[in-house]
C-alpha positions in Angstrom: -116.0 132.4 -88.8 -112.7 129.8 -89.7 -110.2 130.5 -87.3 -106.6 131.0 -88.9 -105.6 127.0 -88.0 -108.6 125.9 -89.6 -108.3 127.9 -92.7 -104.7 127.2 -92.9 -105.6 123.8 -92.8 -108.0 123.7 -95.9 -106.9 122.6 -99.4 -104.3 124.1 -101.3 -105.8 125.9 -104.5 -104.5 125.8 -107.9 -104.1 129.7 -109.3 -105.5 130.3 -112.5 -103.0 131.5 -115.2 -103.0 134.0 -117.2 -105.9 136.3 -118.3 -108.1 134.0 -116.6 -106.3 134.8 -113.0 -107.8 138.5 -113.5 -111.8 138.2 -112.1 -113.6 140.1 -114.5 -117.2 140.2 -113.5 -118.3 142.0 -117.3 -121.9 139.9 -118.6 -123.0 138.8 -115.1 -126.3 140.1 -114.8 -126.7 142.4 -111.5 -130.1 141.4 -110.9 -129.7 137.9 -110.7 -126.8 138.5 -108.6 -128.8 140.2 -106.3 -131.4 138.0 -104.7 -132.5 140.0 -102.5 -133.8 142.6 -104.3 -136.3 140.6 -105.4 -137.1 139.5 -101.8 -137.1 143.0 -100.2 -139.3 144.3 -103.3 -142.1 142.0 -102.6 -142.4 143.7 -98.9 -143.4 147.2 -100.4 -145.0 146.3 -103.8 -147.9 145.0 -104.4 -147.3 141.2 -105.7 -148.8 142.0 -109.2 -146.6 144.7 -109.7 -143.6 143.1 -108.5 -144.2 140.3 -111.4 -145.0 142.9 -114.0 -141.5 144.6 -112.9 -139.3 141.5 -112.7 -138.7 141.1 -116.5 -137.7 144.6 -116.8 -135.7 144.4 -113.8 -133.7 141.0 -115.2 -133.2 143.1 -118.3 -131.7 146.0 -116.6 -129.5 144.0 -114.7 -127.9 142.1 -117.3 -127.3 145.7 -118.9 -126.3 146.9 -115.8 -123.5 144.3 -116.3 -122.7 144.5 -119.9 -123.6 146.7 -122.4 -125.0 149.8 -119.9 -121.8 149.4 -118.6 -119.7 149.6 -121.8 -121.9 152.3 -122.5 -121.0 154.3 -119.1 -117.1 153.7 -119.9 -117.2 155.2 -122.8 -119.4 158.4 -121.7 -117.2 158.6 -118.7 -114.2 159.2 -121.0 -115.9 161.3 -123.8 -117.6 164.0 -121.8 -120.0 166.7 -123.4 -118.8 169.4 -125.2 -120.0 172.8 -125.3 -120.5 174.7 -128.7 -121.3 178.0 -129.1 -121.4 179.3 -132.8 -122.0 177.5 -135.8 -119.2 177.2 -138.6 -121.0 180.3 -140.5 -120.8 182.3 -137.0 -124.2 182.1 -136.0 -124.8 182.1 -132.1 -126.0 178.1 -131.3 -125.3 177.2 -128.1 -126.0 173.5 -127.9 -124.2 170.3 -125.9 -122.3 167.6 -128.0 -122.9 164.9 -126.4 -121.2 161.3 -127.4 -123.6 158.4 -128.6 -122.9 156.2 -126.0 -124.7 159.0 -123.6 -127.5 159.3 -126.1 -128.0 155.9 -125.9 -128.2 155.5 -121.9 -130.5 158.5 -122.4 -132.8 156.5 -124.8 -132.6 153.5 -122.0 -133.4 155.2 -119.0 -135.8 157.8 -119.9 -137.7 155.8 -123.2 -137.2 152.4 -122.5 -137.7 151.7 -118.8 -139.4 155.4 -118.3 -138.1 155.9 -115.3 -138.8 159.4 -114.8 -142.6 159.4 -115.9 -144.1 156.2 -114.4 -144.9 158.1 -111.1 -146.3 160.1 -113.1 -149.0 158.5 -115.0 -150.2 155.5 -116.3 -148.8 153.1 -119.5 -145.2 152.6 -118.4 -144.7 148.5 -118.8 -148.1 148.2 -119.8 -149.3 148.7 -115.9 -152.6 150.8 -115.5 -151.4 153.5 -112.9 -148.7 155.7 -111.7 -146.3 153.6 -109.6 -145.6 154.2 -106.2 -141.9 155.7 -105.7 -140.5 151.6 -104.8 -140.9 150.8 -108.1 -139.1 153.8 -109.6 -136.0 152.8 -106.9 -135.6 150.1 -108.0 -135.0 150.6 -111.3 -132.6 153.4 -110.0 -130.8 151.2 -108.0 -129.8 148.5 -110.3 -129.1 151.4 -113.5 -126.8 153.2 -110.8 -124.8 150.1 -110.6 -123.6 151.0 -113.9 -123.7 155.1 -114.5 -124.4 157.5 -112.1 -123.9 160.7 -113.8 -126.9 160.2 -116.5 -129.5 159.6 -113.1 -129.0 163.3 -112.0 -131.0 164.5 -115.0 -133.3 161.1 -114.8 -134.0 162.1 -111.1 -134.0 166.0 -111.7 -137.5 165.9 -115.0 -138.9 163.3 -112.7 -138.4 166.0 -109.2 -139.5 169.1 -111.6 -142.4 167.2 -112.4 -143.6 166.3 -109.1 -143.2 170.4 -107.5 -144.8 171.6 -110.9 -147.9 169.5 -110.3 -147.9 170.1 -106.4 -147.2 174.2 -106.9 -148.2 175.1 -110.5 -151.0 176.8 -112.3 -153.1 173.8 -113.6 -152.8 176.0 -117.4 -148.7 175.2 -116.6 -148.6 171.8 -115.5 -151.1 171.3 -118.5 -148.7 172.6 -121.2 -145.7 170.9 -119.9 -146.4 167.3 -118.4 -147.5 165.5 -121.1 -143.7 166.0 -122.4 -142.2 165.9 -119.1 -143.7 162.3 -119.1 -142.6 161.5 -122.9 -141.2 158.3 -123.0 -140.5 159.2 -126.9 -136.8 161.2 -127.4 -138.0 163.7 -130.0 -141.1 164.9 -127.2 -139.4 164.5 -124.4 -138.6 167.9 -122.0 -135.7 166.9 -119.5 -135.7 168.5 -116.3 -133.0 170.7 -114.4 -132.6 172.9 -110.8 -130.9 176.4 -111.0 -130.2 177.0 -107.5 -126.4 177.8 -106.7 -125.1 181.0 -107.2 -121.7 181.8 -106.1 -122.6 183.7 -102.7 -125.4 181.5 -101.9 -125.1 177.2 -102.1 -126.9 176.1 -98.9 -127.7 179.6 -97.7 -130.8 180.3 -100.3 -131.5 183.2 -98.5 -128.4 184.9 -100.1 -129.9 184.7 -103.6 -129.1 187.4 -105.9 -130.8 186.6 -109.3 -133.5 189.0 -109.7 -136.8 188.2 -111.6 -138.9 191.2 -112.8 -142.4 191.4 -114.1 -142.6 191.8 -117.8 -145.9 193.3 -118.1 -147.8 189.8 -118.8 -148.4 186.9 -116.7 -144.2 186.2 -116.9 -141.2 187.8 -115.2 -138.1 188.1 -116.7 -134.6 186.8 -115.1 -131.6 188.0 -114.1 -128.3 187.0 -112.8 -125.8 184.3 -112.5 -126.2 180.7 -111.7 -123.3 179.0 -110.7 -123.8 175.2 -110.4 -126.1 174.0 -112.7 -126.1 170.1 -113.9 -127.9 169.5 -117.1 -127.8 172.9 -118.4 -129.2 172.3 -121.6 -132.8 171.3 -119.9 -135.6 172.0 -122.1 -137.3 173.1 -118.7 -135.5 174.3 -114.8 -136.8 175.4 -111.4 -135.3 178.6 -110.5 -134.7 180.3 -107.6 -135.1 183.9 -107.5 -135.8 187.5 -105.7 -138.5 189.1 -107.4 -137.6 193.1 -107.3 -138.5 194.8 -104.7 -139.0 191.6 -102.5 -137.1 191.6 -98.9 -134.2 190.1 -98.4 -133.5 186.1 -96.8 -135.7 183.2 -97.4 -139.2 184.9 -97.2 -138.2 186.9 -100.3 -137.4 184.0 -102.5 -139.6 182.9 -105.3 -139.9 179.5 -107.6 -140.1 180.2 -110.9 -140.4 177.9 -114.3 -137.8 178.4 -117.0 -138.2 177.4 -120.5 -135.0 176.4 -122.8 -137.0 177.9 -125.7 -139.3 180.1 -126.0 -143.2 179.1 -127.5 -142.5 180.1 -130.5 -139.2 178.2 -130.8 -136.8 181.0 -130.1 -133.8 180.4 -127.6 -134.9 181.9 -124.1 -132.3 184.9 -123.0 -129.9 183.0 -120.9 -126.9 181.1 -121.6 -124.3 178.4 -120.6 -120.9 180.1 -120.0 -118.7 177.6 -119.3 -118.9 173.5 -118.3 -117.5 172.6 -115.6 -114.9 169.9 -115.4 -115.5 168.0 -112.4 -114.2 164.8 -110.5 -117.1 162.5 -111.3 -120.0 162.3 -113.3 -118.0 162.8 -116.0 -120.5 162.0 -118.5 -123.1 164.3 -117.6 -122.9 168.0 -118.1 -122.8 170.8 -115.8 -122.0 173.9 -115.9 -122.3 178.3 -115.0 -125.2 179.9 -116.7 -126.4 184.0 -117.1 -129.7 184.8 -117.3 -129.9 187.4 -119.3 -133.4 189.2 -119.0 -135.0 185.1 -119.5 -138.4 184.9 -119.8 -139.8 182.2 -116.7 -143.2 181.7 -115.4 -143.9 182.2 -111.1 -144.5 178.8 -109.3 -146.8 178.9 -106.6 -147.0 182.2 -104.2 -144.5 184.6 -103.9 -142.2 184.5 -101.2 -142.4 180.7 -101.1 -139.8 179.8 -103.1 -137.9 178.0 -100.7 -140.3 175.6 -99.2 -141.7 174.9 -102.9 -138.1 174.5 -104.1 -137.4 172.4 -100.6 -140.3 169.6 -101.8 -138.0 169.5 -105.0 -134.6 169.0 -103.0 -135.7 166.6 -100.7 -136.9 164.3 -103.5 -133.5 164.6 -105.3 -132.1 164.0 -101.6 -133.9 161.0 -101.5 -132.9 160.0 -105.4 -129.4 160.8 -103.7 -129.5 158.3 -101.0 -130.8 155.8 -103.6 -127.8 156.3 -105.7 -125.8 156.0 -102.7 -126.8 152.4 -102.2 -126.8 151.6 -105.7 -122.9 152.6 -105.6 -122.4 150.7 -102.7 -124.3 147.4 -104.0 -121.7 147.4 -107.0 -118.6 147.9 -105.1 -119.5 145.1 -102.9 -120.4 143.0 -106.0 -117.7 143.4 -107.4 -115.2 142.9 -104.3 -117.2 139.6 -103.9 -117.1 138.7 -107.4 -113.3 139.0 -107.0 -112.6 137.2 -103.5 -114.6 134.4 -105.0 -112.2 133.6 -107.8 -108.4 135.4 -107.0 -106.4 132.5 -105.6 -103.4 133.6 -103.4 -101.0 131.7 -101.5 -103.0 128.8 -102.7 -106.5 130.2 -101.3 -109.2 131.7 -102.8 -109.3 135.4 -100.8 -112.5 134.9 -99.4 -111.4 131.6 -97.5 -108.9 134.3 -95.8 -110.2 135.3 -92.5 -109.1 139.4 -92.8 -110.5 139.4 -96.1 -113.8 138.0 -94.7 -114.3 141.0 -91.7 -113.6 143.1 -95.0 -116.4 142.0 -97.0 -118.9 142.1 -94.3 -117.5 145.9 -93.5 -118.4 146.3 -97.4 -121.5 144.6 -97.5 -123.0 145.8 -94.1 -123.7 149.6 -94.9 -124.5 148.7 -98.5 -127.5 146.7 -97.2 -128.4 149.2 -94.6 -128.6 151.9 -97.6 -130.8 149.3 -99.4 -133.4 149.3 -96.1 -133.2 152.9 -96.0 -134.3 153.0 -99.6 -137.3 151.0 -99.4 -137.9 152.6 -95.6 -138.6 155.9 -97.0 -139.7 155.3 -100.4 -143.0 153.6 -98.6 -143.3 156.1 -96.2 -143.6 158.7 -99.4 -145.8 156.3 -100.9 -147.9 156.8 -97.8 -147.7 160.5 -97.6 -148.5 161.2 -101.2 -152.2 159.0 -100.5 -152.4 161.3 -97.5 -151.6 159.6 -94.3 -151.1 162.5 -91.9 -148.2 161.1 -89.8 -145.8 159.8 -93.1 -145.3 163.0 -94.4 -143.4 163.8 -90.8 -141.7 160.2 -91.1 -140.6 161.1 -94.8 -138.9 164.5 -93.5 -136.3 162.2 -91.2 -136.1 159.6 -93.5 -134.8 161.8 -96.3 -131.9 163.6 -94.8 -131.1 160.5 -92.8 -130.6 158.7 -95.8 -129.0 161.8 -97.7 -126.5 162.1 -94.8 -125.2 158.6 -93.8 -125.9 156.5 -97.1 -123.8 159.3 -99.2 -120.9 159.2 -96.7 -120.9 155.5 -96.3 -120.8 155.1 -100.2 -117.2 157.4 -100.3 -115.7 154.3 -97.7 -117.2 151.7 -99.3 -116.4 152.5 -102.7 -112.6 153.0 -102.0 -112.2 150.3 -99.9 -114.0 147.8 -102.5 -111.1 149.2 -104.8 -108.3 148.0 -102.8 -110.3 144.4 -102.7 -109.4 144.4 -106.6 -105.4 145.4 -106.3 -103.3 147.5 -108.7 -106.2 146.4 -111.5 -109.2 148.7 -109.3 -106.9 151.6 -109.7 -107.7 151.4 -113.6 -109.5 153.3 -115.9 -110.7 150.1 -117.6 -112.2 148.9 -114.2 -115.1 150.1 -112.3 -113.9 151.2 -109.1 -112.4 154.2 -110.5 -115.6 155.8 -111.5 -117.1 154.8 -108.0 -115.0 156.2 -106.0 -115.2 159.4 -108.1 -119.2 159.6 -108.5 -119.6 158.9 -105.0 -118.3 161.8 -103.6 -120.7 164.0 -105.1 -123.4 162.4 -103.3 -122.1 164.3 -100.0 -122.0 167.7 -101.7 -124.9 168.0 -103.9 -128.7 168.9 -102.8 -127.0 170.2 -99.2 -123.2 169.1 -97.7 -123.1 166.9 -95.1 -123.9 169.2 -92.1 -126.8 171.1 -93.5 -128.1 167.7 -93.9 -127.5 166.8 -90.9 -129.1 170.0 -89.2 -132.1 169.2 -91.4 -132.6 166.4 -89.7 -133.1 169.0 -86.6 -135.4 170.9 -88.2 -137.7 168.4 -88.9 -138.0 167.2 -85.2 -138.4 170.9 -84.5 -141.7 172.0 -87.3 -143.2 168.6 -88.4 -142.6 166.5 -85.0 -140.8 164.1 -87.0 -138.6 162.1 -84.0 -142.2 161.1 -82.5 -143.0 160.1 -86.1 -140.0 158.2 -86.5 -140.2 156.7 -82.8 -143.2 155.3 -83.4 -142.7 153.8 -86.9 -140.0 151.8 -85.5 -141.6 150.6 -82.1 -142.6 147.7 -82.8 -140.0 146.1 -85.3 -137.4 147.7 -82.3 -139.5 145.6 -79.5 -139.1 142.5 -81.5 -135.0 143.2 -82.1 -134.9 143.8 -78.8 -136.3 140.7 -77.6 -135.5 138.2 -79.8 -132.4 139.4 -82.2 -130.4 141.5 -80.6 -130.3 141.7 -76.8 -129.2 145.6 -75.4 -131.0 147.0 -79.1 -133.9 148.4 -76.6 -131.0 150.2 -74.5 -129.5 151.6 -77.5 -133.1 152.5 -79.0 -133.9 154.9 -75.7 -130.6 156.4 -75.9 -130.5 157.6 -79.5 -133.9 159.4 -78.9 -132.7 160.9 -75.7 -129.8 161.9 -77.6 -131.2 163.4 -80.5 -134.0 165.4 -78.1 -130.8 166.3 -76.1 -129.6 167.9 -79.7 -132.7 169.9 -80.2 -132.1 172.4 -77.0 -130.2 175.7 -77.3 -126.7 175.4 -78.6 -127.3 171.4 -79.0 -126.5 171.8 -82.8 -122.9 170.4 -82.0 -124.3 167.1 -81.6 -126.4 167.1 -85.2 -124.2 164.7 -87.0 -123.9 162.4 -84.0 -127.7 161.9 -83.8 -128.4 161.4 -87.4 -125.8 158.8 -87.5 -127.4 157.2 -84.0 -130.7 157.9 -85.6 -130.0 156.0 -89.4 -128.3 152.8 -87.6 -131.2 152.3 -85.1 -133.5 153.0 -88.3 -131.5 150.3 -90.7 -131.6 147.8 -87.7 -134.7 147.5 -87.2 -136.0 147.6 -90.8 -133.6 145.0 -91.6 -135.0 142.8 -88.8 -138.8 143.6 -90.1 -137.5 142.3 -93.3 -136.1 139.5 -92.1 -138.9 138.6 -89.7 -141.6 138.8 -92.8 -139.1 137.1 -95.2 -137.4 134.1 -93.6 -134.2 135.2 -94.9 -131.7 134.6 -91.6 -128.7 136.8 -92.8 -131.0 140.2 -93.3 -131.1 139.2 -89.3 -128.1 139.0 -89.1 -127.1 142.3 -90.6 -129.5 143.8 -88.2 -127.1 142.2 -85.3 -124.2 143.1 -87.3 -125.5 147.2 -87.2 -126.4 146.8 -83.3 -123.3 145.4 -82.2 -121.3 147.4 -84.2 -122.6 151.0 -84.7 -124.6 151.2 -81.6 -123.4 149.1 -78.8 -120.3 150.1 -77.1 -117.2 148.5 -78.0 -113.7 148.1 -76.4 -111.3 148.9 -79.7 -108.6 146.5 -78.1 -111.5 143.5 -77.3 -110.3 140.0 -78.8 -112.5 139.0 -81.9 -113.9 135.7 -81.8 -115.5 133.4 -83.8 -118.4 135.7 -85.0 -121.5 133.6 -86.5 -123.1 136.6 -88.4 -119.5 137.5 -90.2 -120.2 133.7 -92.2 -124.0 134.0 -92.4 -123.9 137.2 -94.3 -121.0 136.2 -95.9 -121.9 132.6 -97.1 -125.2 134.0 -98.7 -123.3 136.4 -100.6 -120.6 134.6 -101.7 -123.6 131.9 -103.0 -125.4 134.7 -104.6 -122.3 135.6 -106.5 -121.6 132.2 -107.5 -125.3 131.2 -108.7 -125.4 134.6 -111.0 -122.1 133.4 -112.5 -123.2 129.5 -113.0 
């Protein structure tokens, strides 16, 4: 890294005047910015796929920095708008939403089908479902330009998987052909009813109350208090069938139509919208059940481990999202150090500003390991392999709890990179730093995450799953990237087995935190080792020495080689996409 002489020393810059002094990163396309995506895809998909997927991919990017993210402004600042009665006074409930949602719909759902091709074959012309790295992917770059729209994306696409795993084969058959729709006017969206006032995390506390109606149905009662995407042609539902005990084991899954067969409204309805920090652009809001007619998922009594399969895919669609965020913010603080001139430097020839980009850029790259991480190990456990379905029960909250956390810092701090122009509207840091908080909240806060992690070590065995997925990359960081990794390796998993006894629960969030950066070191070195690319190493060094290896606060920082490899790529990524 330049010392302050040697910077100090380099050529005066001329500043740019004018409008042209103002970095503006609007038309870059994000994929092309992004090298390494391309790189790190190639590792989990096969190499046929990955060249079917790379024209979409460049598509979406250059969206992703133009028109998608026009698109998202505008949705951001016209939000949906609840109407109830018709001009005659006829009861309607329906959601106005603006265009420029509309379109994103018509983008992410028909276009690049992003919640049906796990689902079945056709999407881009490829001849099979594709396996969940595909779909995160696409996720990952469309984040980069609106959040709000991939709750619902991710929501039909996590219906559609517990309906097929738990549903009566005559249900699944009626309802996933338009689940999968890649056409508008077919199309059934997908939602989650599972808050109520008394009972967010605690499931067991659920109050709505479903009661037979004399068929094969049950019919609905109650309040639901969060609910995003409210308008759903079909949502999951958790509820207490009469009669049933109370806590978890009385909890059933049921499936709730927005209309009824014949095309009547079902009996339930949207009280209110809520009007919340972020994800402005997609609804949420309270709704009643009022005697609706829904169909029983699965056994009775189940509920909660049926609706669980649900969650932890939206977890995982959270932790994707996460990165996603992160991956723009970064972006666009490189995008703007590359070309603000100050005091007759460019800021990213200014030493502080340097250790600033790396802190940006070093989490957002551990997120995008963490993605790839567990999407193949749900790959794996969907085709069966015994021990990945343990390994994806870790992976998930791991990802849910440290990505989602990260993305709140990074975000913010990629803000002040911009100056007094990322505190406005008209800029995207705003809407990043307000989308990512959700990411800590929804599908379980922080430290029900992080006790989840527990849990799985406790019923699927899922620390020796996770200890032995990562022995060998963690011998080979050990020995030839980062010397002391080893040490560190042994002492997370003592940690977390420490956190496991009686009354160890204290130490939860510690040991998923131990537990992701060990995870994210050594995939990134496994990435690096099978694609020649020396600053993914580098980032693996960066994570050991800095989120696992003791450190003295108060230590003198030298000259730190990794700082300028993962920096230097970057900063050349940025400036290719923009040449």
């Amino acid at each position: 890294m330049p010392t302050d002489a040697a910077t100090t020393a380099s050529p005066s810059v001329e500043p740019p005047t004018g409008p042209s002094a103002v970095p503006d990163s609007r038309g870059l396309n994000l994929y092309r910015a992004d090298p390494d995506l391309r790189a790190v895809l190639g590792l989990y998909l096969p190499e046929a796929l990955v060249a079917r997927l790379e024209p979409q991919l460049d598509r979406l990017g250059a969206l992703a920095g133009g028109a998608l993210d026009e698109l998202a402004d505008v949705a951001d600042h016209n939000p949906p708008v609840l109407v109830e009665r018709t001009r005659r006074g006829e009861d309607e409930q329906r959601l106005d939403k603006h265009p420029a949602y509309l379109e994103m719909e018509r983008l992410a759902f028909s276009e690049f089908g992003i919640a049906a091709l796990s689902h079945r074959a056709g999407v881009f012309g490829w001849p099979a479902p594709m396996p969940p790295a595909a779909k995160y992917a696409l996720v990952f770059l469309f984040v980069q330009a609106e959040f709000g729209l991939m709750c619902p994306v991710s929501m039909t696409d996590s219906l559609t998987r517990t309906l097929r795993k738990f549903g009566d084969p005559a249900l699944v058959a009626r309802y996933l052909p338009a689940l999968t729709s890649q056409d508008l006017d077919l199309l059934h969206q997908g939602a989650m009813f599972m808050t109520e006032q008394g009972a967010g995390s605690d499931v067991g506390a659920t109050t709505v109350i479903a009661r037979p109606d004399g068929s094969a149905g049950w019919r609905l009662f109650g309040d639901k208090w969060f609910c995003s995407n409210p308008d759903a042609d079909l949502a999951m539902v958790l509820a207490r069938p009469e009669g049933a005990s109370g806590g978890l084991g009385g909890v059933s899954l049921f499936l709730l139509p927005r209309r009824l067969p014949d095309g009547a409204p079902n009996r339930y309805r949207i009280m209110r919208l809520k009007d919340k920090l972020g994800t402005r652009s997609m609804a949420s809001g309270e709704i009643r059940l009022e005697g609706a007619n829904a169909w029983m998922v699965g056994e009775p009594g189940a509920g909660f481990r049926q609706m669980a399969d649900m969650v932890n895919n939206s977890r995982l669609s959270n932790g994707v999202r996460a990165a996603g965020l992160m991956r723009r913010a970064a972006f666009e603080a490189l995008h703007v150090a590359t070309h603000r001139v100050a005091f007759g430097r460019r800021l990213i020839d200014m030493p502080l500003m340097r250790r600033q980009l790396v802190k940006l850029l070093l989490p957002a790259e551990q997120a995008r390991a963490m993605v790839f991480q567990t999407a193949d190990a749900l790959r794996r456990a969907d085709e069966g392999v015994a021990s990945a379905y343990a390994l994806v029960r870790i992976l998930t909250p791991l990802i849910k709890f440290r990505a989602c956390r990260d993305a709140r810092k990074v975000t913010g701090d990629a803000m002040e990179v911009r100056g007094g122009c990322g505190y406005i509207e008209e800029w995207p840091e705003p809407r990043l730093v307000r989308d990512a908080h959700l990411g800590s909240i929804w599908e379980g806060t922080s430290n029900i995450v992080a006790l989840d992690v527990l849990r799985a070590a406790r019923r699927e065995g899922s620390l020796e799953a996770l200890e032995a997925h990562l022995a060998e990359p963690a011998a080979e960081l050990g020995a030839n990237v980062a010397p002391g990794f080893e040490a560190a390796f042994a002492r997370t998993f003592r940690f977390a087995r420490a956190a496991l006894a009686p009354g160890g629960e204290v130490r939860a969030r510690q040991a998923a935190s131990a537990l992701y950066h060990v995870t994210t070191a050594a995939a990134l070195a496994w990435e690096a080792e099978r694609t020649g690319l020396a600053h993914r190493a580098a980032l693996a060094r960066l994570v050991v020495r800095h989120r696992l290896l003791a450190r003295d606060p108060l230590a003198e920082d030298g000259a730190d080689d990794d700082l300028d490899i993962v920096l230097d790529h970057a900063s050349a990524a940025i400036a290719n996409a923009a040449g």
